[in-house]
N, C-alpha and C positions, 0 to 999 in steps of 0.2 A: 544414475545414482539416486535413490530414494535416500531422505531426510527422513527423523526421525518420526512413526506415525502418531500423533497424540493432538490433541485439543488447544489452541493456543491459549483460549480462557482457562482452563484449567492447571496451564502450564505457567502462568502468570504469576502467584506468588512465591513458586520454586525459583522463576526465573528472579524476580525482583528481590529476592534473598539472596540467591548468588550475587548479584550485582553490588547490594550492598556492602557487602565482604570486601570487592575488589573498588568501589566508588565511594571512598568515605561522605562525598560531598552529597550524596541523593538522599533524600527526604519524599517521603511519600503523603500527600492530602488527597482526602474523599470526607463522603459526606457517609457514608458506612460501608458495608462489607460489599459492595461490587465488585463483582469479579475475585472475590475472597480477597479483598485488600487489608484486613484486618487478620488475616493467618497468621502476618510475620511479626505484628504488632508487639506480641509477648517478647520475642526475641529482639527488637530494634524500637522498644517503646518510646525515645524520645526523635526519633526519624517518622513517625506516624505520628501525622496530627488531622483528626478528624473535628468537621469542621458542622458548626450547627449555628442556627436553626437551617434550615432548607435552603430557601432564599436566598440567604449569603451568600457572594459573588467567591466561590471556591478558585476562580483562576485569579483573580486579581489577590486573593491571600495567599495564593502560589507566588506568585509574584513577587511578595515581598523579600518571600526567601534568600533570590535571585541577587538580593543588593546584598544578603550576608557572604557571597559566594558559593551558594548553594543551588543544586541543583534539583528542582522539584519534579518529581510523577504526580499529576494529576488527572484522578479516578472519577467518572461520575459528574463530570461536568455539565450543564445545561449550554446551549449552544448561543444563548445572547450571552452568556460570561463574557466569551470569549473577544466581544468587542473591544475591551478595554484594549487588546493588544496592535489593532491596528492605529493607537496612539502611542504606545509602548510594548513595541515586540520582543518584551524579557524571554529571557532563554528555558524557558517552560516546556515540560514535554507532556501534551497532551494525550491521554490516551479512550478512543473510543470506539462505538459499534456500531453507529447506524449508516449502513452499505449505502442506504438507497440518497443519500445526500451528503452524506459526510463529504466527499473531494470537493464539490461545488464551493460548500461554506469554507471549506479552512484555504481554498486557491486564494479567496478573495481576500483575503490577508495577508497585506504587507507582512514580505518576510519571512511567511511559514513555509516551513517544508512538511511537505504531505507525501507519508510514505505508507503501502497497502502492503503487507505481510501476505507471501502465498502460501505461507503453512509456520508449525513453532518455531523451527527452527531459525525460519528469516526471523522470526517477531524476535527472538532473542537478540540476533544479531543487530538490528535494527533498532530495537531497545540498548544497547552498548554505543551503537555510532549516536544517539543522538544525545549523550552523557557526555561526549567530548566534541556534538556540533556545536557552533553558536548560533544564537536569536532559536527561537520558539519552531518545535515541530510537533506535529499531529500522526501518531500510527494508529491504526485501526487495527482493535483486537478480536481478530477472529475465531470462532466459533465450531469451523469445519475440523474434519479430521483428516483430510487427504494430503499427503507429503506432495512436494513436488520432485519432478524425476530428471534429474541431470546426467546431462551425457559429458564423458570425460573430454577436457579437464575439467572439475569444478569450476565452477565459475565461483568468483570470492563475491560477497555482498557487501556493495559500499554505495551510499547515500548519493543519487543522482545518477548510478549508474544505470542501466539497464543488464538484463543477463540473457546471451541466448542459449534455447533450451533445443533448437532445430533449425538447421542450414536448411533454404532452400531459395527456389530462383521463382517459381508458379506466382505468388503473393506473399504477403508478411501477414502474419497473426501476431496483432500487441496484445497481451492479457495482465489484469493484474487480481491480486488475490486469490479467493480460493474458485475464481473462472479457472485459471490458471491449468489448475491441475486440467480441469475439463479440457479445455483447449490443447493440454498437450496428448490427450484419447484423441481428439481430432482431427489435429497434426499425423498421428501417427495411422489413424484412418486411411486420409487423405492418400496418404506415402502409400498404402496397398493398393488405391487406384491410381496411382503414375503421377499423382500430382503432390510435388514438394514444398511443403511451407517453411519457409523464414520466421522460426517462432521466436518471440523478443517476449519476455517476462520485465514488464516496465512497475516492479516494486516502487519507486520515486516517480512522482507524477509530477510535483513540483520542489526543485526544481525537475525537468522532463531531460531522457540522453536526446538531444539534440540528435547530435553526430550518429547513434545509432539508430533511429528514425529514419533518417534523412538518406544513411546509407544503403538501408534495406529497400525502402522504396526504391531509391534511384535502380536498385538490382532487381528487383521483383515488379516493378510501375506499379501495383495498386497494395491498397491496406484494409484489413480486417483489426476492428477493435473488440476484445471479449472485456464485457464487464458485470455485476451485480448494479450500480449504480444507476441513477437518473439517465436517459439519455443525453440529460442538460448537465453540462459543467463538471462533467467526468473524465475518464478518463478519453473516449471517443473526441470528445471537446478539445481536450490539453494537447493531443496527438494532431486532430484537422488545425488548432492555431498555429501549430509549430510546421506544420507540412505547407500550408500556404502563405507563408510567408517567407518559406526556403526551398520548397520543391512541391510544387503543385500537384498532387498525386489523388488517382480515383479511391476514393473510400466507401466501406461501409461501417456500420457500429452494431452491434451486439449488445443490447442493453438490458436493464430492470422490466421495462415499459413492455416489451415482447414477452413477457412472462418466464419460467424459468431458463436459465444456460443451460442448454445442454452439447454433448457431442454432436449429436444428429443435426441439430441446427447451426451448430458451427460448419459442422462437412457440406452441408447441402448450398450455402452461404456463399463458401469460398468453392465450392466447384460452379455454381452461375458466375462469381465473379474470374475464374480464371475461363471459364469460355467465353465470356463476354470484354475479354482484354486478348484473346487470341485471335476473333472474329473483329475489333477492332480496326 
């Protein structure tokens, strides 16, 4: 089932208008028009409070929101702000773009949920759950245009879950973001040479599905991670803590550091690892 094909940046201030129609309590801060956060301004002018000079810690004035019972989006943030919150993890939803460390920094916060959107449609969705989670979470607003392609039944998007997008027993492909889409060309690769991937789309990194992890391994014995991200403190990172510490399982990771994702290095990846777990 493809999702809607469109830009999640682009789709950000339609989406953030709808919402405020239906969340009286969201209040939007930036420090100017990123991500076209000043579009809806005209129409919700007193829920748009842009914030100057530069410098100014925009998450900690987010924050203050937080005590009226408001719920703040905050645009444009710079990444030391964000410390204030592993003193006080107000219920703040951060919203940002940079692939290649963003999971690293926001894991390391007490209390944040770090969730990667694999095309607009999750961002939307993902943007709505984290309006009625509590304590502070971080979504990454992507920039791709690829839908992701689900097989029936939809899978529903819900914060901490994971979603499978391919049954199979050969290995598990975890992906998140717009690897995602890639990975499921590679998956379905794969499947034209005899070999079935267990493909898990892990949207919530922190908190991570345990239980779906842990389950695919134990059915496939090894793991492939797809991601844009740092090799360090990604999503590859989030997936080996959780596996070692509940089911030891052969990995590899797929990362930023090996230069672009693509399908071909996904297939070629996971066919050395499934003959090198059958020859085991």
């Amino acid at each position: 089932m493809l999702a809607t094909q469109e830009k999640v940046g682009s789709s950000l201030p339609e989406t953030l208008l709808a919402l405020m129609e239906r969340h009286p309590d969201l209040v939007v801060t930036s420090f100017g028009p990123e991500h076209g956060a000043e579009a809806f301004a005209g129409l919700f002018p007193s829920r748009h409070h842009k914030v100057s000079p530069p410098r100014a810690n925009l998450v900690e004035f987010a924050a203050g929101f937080t005590t009226r019972g408001l719920r703040p989006v905050v645009i444009g943030f710079s990444w030391d702000q964000t410390e204030i919150l592993c003193a006080k993890p107000a219920p703040v939803i951060l919203l940002g773009s940079d692939s290649f460390r963003d999971i690293a920094m926001m894991r390391a916060i007490p209390d944040m949920t770090v969730v990667i959107p694999g095309d607009a449609c999750e961002f939307r969705c993902a943007l709505e759950e984290a309006l009625v989670h509590s304590g502070p979470v971080y979504i990454r607003v992507w920039t791709g245009s690829q839908p992701l392609r689900f097989q029936e039944p939809f899978p529903e998007f819900k914060i901490g879950k994971s979603r499978k997008l391919r049954d199979g027993v050969h290995l598990t492909i975890a992906a998140c973001g717009a690897a995602t889409a890639i990975a499921t060309e590679a998956a379905d690769r794969l499947a034209g040479d005899g070999l079935s991937a267990d493909l898990l789309e892990i949207p919530t990194i922190k908190p991570i599905d345990a239980d779906a992890l842990i389950g695919s391994a134990r059915k496939t014995g090894s793991v492939l991670t797809v991601e844009e991200h740092s090799i360090s403190g990604g999503l590859g990172s989030a997936v080996a803590e959780t596996l070692c510490r509940f089911f030891p399982t052969s990995m590899q990771m797929i990362a930023a550091e090996h230069g672009p994702v693509s399908e071909e290095k996904i297939a070629r990846t996971a066919r050395l690892m499934a003959m090198s777990f059958e020859s085991a």
